[in-house]
GUVO-597031 format. One record per atom (N, C-alpha, C): x, y, z. Coordinates in steps of 0.02 Angstrom, whole numbers, plus 50000, padded with zeros to 5 digits. Layout:
BEGIN
XYZ;...
//
This chain:
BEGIN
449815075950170;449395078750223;449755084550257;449395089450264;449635095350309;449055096750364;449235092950423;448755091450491;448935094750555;448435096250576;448395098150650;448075095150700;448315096150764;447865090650805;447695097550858;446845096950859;446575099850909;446275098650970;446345099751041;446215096751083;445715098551132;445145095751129;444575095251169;444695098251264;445335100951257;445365103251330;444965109151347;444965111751269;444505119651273;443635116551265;443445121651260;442505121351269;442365120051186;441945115851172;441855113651115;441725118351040;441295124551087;441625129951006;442075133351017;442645134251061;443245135251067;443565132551015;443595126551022;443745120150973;443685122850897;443335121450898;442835124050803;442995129450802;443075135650819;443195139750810;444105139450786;444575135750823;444875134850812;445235130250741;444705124750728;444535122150670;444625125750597;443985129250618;443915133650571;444655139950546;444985140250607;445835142550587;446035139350557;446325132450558;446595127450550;446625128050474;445865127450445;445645126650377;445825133950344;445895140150359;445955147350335;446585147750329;447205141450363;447885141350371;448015137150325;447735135150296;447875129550248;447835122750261;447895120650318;447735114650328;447205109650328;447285103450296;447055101050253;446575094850294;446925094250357;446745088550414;446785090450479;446195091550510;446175091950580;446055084550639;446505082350672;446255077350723;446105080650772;445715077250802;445185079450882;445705075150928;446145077750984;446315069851024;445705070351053;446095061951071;445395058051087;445525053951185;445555058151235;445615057051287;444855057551347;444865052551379;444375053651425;444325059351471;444865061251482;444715065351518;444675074651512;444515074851419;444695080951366;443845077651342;443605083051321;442745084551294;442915078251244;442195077851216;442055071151181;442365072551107;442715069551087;443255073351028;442615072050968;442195066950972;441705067950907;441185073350892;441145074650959;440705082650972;441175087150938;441765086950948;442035093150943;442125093350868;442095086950842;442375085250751;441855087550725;441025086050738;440555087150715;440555096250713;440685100050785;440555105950774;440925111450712;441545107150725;442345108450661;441955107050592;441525101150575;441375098650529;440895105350488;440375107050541;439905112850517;440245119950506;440745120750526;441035128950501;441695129050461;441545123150453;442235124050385;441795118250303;442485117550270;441955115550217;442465110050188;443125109250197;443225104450146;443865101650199;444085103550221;444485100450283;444395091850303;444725088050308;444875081850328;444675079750402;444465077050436;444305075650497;444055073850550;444605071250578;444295060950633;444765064450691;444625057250733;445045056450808;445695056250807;446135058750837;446875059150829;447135056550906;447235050850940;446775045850902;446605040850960;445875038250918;445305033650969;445855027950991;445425024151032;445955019751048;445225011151064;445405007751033;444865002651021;444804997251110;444775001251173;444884999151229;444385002551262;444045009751275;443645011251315;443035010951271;443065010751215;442725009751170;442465003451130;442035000151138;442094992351084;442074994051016;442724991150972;442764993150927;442104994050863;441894990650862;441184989350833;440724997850849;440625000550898;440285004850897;440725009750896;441375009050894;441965015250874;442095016050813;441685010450745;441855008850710;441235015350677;440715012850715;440025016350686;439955022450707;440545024550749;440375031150777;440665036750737;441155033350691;441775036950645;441345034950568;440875029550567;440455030850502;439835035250487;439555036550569;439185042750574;439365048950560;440005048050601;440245055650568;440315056350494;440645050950473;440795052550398;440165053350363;439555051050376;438935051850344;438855060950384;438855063350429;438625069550449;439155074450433;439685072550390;440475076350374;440325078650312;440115074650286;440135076150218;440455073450180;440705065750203;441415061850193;442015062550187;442115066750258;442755071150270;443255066650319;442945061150345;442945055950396;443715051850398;444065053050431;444705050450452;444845044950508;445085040450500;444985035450576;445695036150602;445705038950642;446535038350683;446385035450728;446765029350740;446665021050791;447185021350818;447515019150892;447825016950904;447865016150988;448385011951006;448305008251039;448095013451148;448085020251141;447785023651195;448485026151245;448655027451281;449105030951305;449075026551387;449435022651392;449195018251453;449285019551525;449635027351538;449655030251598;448605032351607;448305035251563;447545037151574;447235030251557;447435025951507;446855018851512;447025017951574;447505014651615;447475013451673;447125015951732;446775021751731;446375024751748;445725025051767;445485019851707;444905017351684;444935008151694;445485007051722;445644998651728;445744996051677;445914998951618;446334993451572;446874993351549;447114986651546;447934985051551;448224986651493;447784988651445;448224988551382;448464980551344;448244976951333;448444970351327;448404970851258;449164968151219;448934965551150;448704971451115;449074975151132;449064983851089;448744982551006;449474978450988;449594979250915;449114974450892;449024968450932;448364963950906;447594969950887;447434973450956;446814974650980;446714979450917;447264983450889;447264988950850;447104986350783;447464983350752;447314978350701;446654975450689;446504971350730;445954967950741;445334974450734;445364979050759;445104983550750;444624987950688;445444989750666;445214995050613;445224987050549;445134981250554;445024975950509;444244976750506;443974974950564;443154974750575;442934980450559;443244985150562;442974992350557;442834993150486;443164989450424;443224989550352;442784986750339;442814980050371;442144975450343;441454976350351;441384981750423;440754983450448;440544990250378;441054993150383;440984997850309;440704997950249;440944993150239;440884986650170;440114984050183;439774984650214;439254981450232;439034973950252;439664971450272;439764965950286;439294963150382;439154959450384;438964957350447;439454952750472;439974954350535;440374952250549;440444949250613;440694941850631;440764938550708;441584937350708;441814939050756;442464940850765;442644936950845;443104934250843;443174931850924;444064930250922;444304938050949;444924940350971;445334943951037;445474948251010;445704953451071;444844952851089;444394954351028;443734958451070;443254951851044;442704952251054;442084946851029;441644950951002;441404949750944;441024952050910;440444945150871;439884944150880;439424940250859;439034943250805;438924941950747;438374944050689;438294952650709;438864954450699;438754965250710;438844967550654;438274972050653;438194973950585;438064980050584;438204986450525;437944992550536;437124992450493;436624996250520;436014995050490;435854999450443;436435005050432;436555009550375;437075009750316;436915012150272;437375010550229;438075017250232;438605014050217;439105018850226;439605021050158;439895025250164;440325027650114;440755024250078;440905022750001;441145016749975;440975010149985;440305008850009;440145001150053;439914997949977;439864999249930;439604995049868;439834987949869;439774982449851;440064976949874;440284975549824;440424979049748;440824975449696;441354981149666;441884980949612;442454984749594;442354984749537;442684991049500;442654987749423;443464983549412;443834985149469;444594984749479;444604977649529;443924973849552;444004968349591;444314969349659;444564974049661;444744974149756;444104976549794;444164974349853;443674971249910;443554980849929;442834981949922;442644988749953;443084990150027;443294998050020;443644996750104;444234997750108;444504994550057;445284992550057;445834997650043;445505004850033;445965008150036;445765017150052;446045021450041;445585027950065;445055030250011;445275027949938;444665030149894;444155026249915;444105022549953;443495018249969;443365017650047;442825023450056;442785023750140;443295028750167;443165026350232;443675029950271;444385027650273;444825032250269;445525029550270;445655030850358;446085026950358;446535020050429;447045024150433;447425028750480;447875029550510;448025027250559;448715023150592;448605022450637;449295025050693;449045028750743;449505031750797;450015026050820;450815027250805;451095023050822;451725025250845;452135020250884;452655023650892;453515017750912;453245011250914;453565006850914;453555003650856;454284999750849;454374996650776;453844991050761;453494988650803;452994983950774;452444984550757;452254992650790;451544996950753;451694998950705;452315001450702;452595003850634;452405001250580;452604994650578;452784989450523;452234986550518;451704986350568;451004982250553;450504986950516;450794994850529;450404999650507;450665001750428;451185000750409;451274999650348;451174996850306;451164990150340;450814985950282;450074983550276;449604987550355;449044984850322;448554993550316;448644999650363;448235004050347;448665007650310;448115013450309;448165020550260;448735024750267;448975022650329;449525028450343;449675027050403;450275031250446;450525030450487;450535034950509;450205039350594;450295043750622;451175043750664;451595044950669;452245042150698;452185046950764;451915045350815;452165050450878;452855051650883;453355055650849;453885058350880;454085065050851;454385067550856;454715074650845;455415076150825;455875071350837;456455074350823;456785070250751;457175072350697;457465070150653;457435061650651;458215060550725;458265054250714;457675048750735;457255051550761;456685046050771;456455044350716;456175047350666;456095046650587;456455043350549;457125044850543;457585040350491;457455033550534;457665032750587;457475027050630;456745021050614;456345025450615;455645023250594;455625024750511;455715027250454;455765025450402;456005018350372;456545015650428;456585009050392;456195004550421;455765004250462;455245003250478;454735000950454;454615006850421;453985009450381;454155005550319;454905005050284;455045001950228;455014991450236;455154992850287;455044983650330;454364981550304;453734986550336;453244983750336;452754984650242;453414989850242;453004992450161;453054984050114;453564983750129;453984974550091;453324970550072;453114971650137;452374963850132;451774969450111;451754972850101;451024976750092;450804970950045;450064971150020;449884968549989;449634977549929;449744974449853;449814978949798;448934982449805;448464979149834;447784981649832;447904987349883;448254986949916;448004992349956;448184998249941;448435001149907;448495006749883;449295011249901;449185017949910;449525019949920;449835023349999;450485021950028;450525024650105;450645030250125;450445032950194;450805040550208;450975040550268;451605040650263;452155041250305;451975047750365;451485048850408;451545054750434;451935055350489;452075060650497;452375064750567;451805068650615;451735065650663;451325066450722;451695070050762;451725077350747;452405078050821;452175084250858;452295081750908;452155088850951;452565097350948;451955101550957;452285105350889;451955113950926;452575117450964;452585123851034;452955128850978;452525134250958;452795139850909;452325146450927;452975151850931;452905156250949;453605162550947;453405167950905;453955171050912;454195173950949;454225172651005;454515171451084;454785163951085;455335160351074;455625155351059;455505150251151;455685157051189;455675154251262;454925151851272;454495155851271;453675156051278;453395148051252;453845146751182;453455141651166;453775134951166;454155136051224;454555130651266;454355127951303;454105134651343;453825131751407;453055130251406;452545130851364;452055130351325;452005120251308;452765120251311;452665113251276;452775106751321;452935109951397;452795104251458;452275100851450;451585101651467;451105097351477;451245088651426;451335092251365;451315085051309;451865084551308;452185086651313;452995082051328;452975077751386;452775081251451;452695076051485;452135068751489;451705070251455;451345063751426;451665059351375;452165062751332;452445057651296;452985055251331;453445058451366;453985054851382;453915049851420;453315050951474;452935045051522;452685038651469;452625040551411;452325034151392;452875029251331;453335034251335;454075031951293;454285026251296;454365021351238;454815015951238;455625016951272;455885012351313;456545011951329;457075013751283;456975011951220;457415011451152;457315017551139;456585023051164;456845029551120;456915035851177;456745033751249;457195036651273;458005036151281;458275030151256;459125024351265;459205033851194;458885032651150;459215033851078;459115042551093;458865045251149;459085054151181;459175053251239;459365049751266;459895049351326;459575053851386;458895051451384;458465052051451;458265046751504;458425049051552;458275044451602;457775039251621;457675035151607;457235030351602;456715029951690;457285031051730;456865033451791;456325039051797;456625043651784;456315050651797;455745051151732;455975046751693;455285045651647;454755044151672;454965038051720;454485034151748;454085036551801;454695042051840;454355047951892;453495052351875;453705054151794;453385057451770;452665055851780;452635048051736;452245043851703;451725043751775;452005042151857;451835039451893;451375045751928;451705052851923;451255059351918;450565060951915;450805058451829;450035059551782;449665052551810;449745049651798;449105043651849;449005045551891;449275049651939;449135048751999;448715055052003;448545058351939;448125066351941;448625073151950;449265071851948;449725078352002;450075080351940;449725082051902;449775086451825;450295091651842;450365094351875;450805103351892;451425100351910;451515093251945;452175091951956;452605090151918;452235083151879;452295079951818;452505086451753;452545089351749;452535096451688;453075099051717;453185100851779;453765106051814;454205098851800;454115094451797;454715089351800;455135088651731;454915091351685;454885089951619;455715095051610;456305089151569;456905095451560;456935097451493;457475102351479;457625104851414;457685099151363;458145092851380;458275089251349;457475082751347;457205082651353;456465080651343;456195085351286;455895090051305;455955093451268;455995094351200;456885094351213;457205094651122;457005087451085;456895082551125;456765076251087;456155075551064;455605076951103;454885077951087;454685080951070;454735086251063;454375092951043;454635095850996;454315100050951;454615101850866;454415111350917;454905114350956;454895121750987;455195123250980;454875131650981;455355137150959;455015143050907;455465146950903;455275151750846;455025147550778;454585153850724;454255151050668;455045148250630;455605150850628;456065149250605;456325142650616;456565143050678;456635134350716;456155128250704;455775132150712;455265125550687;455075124650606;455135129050556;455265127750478;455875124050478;456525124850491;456975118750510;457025112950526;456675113350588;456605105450610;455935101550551;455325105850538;455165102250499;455205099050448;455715101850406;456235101450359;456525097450373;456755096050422;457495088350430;456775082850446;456525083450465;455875078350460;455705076250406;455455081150367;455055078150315;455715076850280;456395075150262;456775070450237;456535063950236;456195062050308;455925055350292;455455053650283;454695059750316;454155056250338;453735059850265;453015058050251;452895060350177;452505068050203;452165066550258;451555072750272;451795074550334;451345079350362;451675080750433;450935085650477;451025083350508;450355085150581;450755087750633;450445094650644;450585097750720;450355096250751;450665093350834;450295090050869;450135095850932;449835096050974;449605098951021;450275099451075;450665105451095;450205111251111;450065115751053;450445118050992;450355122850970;450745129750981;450445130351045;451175137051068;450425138851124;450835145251162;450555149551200;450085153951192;450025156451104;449475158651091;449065155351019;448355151151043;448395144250986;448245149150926;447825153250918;447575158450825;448065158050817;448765161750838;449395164450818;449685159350802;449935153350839;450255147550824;450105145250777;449385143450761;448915138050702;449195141650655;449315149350625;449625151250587;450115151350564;450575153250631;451495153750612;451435144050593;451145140450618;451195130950615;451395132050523;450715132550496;450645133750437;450995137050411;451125142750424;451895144350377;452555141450387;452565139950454;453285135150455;453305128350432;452715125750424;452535116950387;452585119050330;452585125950286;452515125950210;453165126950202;453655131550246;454545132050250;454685126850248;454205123950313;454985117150303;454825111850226;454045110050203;454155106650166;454375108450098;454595114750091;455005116050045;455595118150046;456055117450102;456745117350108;457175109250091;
//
């Protein structure tokens, strides 16, 4: 995969228009994030969907909490019926400084996620499904038929079960137990991080959960989700790269701020910012060394580098939002520095 993630902060053919770069750059997968408080990311997939033509592209990524999974399930099989079966599901567990926002605790991440994109296969499959977990689900069924939903194989595995069949399962992760649950049961692994050692770190991970895969499911992809400030102005697309740095570092495991030697307080400073709406502070708070851990910034050069010591471990790789200071220009230099690095 060679992915980009576009973000619904702009006006929806802003978006698509931007899309439509994405795809002229070579890239092969566009995600919409998927935040409440950023335009409706399926609007914006659908508009992406009509001005390009063969491009990949879902939520980067939904989160099965403001949403009941069941109609998040059907909302990502609509698209894939109005895509053209271009339809990607990026799941995961929501960013819990903004769920909190909305009053939910986040409970049972890795259950709710699972549980999730499971029903989401079977509803695919054409199955009528009652479920009583993280979520409750009684006799839910889709009343249309969906992509790969045939109910028999000539190969005997269960419709669903993998990306030639339906929509393929990524799922946004970033702790060792999404890791490893996402290896061994979906399509792939979005990895929120950016720097080298977070990767080798999470590769054995990824190899933990690869152990138990079961052989039906096909084949995995290791992606790199990383936030990703380019611009040949090296400074420009530094400072370009506050906003999502400071959303990730606020939502950082202890263990991977411990493993770049950021303050676990002033993380928490951050985190307590952005809930609280005070966006401009939360961003000015954000240091160099944040930054270098999260963010793949810098010149087209610097960043063909870093993507390069990345993809040592991870198989594909997705630019994550910001992009840089100027997004046409960035979506481009992205693309030539994702084709540097994956061939250095």
């Amino acid at each position: 995969m060679k992915g980009v993630e576009l973000t619904p902060e702009h006006p929806i053919e802003r978006v698509a228009e931007l899309g439509e770069a994405a795809e002229a750059a070579g890239f092969d997968t566009a995600f919409a994030s998927s935040h409440y408080n950023n335009r409706d990311p399926f609007l914006a997939l659908d508009r992406i969907a009509t001005r390009t033509d063969s491009i990949r592209l879902g939520p980067g990524v939904a989160n099965p909490y403001e949403t009941h999974p069941v109609t998040l399930a059907s909302r990502v099989a609509t698209f894939d019926e109005v895509s053209g079966g271009r339809a990607v599901f990026g799941i995961g567990a929501g960013d819990a400084s903004t769920l909190s926002n909305l009053g939910y605790d986040r409970d049972r991440p890795l259950r709710r996620v699972l549980e999730a994109f499971t029903v989401a296969r079977k509803l695919w499959a054409g199955e009528r499904v009652s479920h009583e977990g993280t979520f409750t689900a009684t006799d839910a069924g889709l009343n249309y038929e969906v992509r790969g939903a045939s109910t028999t194989r000539d190969d005997g595995r269960a419709p669903g079960s993998d990306a030639e069949d339906g929509v393929p399962v990524y799922v946004g992760a970033q702790g060792p137990h999404m890791i490893r649950m996402s290896a061994k049961h979906a399509d792939g692994v979005l990895l929120n991080a950016a720097h080298p050692d977070d990767f080798a770190w999470a590769a054995d991970r990824v190899e933990e959960g690869l152990s138990d895969r079961p052989g039906s499911r096909g084949e995995f992809d290791f992606a790199a989700f990383a936030s990703l400030s380019v611009a040949e102005d090296g400074n420009a697309a530094r400072e370009a790269a506050r906003p999502p740095v400071a959303f990730i570092v606020s939502g950082a495991a202890p263990p991977v701020l411990d493993r770049h030697g950021i303050d676990a307080e002033r993380a928490r400073a951050i985190g307590d910012r952005i809930e609280a709406g005070e966006f401009s502070a939360a961003f000015e708070a954000v240091t160099p060394e944040m930054t270098e851990a999260f963010c793949v910034a810098g010149t087209p050069e610097t960043v063909a580098s870093r993507v390069g010591r990345i993809l040592e471990y991870a198989d594909s790789f997705v630019a994550g939002s910001p992009l840089g200071p100027d997004l046409e220009e960035a979506i481009g230099l992205a693309g030539v520095a994702i084709d540097r690095g994956s061939r250095a």
